[in-house]
C-alpha positions in Angstrom: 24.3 83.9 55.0 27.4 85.3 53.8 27.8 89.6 53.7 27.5 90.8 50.3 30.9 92.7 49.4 30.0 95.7 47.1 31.6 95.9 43.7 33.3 98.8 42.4 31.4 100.8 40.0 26.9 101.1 39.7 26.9 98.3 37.5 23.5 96.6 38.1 24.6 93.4 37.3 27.2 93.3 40.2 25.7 95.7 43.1 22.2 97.2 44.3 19.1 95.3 45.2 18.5 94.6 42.0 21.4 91.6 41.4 19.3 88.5 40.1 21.0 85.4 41.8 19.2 82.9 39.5 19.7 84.3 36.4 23.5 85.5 37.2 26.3 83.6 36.1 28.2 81.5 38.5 31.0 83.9 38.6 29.1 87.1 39.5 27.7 85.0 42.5 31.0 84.5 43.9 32.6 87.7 43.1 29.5 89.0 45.1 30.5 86.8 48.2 34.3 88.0 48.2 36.3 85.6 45.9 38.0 87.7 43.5 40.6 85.3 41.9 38.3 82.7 39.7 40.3 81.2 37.9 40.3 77.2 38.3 43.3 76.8 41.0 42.9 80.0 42.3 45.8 82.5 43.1 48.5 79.6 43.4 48.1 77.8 40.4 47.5 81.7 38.6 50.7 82.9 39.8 52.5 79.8 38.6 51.1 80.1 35.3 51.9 83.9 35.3 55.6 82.8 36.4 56.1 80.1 33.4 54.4 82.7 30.8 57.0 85.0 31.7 56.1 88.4 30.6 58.8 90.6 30.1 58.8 94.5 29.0 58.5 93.6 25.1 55.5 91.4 25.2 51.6 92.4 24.0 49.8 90.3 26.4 46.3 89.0 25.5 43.7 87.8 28.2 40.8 85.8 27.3 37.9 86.5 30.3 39.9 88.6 32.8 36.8 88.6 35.0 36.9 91.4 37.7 40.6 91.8 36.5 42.5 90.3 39.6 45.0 88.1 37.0 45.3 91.5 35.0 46.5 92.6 37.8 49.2 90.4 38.5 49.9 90.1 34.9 51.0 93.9 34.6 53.2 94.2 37.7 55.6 93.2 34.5 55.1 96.2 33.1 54.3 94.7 29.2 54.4 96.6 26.4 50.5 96.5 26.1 47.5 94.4 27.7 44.3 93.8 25.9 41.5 91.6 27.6 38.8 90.2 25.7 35.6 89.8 27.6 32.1 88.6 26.6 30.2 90.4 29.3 29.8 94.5 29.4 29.8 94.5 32.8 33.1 92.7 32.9 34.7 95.1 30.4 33.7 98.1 32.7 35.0 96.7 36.0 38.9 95.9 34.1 38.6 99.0 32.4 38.4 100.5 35.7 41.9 98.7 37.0 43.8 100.0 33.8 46.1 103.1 33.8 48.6 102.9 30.8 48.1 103.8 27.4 48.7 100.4 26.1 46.2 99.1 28.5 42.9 98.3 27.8 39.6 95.7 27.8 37.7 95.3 25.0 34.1 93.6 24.2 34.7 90.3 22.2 35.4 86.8 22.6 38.5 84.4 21.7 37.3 83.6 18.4 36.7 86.7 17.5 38.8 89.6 18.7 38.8 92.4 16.7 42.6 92.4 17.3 45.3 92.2 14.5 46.7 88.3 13.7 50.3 87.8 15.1 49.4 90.9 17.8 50.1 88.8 20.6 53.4 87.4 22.0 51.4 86.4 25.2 48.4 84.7 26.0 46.3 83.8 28.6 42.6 82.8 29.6 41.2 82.6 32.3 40.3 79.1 32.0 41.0 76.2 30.1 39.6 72.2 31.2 42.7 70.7 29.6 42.1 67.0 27.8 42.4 64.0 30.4 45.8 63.2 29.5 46.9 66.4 30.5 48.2 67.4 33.3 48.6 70.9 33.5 47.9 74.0 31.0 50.8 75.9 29.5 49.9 79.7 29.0 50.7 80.4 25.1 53.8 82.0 24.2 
């Protein structure tokens, strides 16, 4: 069996004897065996869609599911003008809130339909996954 990597943080969903592998979502599973980039395609196809959304100083970057914040990450070695993640799961929001260090940075406890967040807010956005219709493809980031 594979070592269990610890997570940051005492969340009890994530760390301690007490993790519940049956009734924990797939994603907490692997993020307890060591895979910390989720996303369908992993860290290649991330950073390509990171590279065609294009974030540049200006932008307000939204990210649907950050997950344990490895593509938040990536997204703010641009440096945007703010980052907001929306994420379902408490837990979640804890862990990303723990990666964030600017002012205009932060995770917040919602989910795509319903953000909390100003319309037009956004000049980037992201999730963190998207099964894209059979005659696609590829998925284009929004911009």
């Amino acid at each position: 069996m594979n070592k269990l990597l610890p997570i940051k943080g005492d969340d009890s969903k994530l760390s301690g004897e007490n993790f519940n592998y049956q009734k924990a979502p797939g994603y907490w599973v692997l993020a307890r065996m060591g895979k910390r980039v989720l996303r369908p395609g992993g860290l290649q196809l991330t950073k390509i869609m990171l590279n065609n959304l294009n974030i540049q100083l200006a932008d307000h970057v939204v990210e649907f599911a950050p997950g344990l914040g490895a593509t938040a990450k990536l997204a703010l070695e641009n440096h945007p003008a703010s980052y907001t993640a929306v994420e379902q799961d408490k837990t979640a929001v804890n862990q990303v809130n723990r990666l964030l260090t600017g002012s205009n940075q932060q995770c917040i406890v919602g989910k795509a339909e319903d953000t909390g967040l100003p319309d037009s807010s956004a000049t980037a956005i992201f999730p963190h996954s998207v099964n894209p219709p059979p005659c696609h493809d590829s998925v284009t980031p929004l911009r």
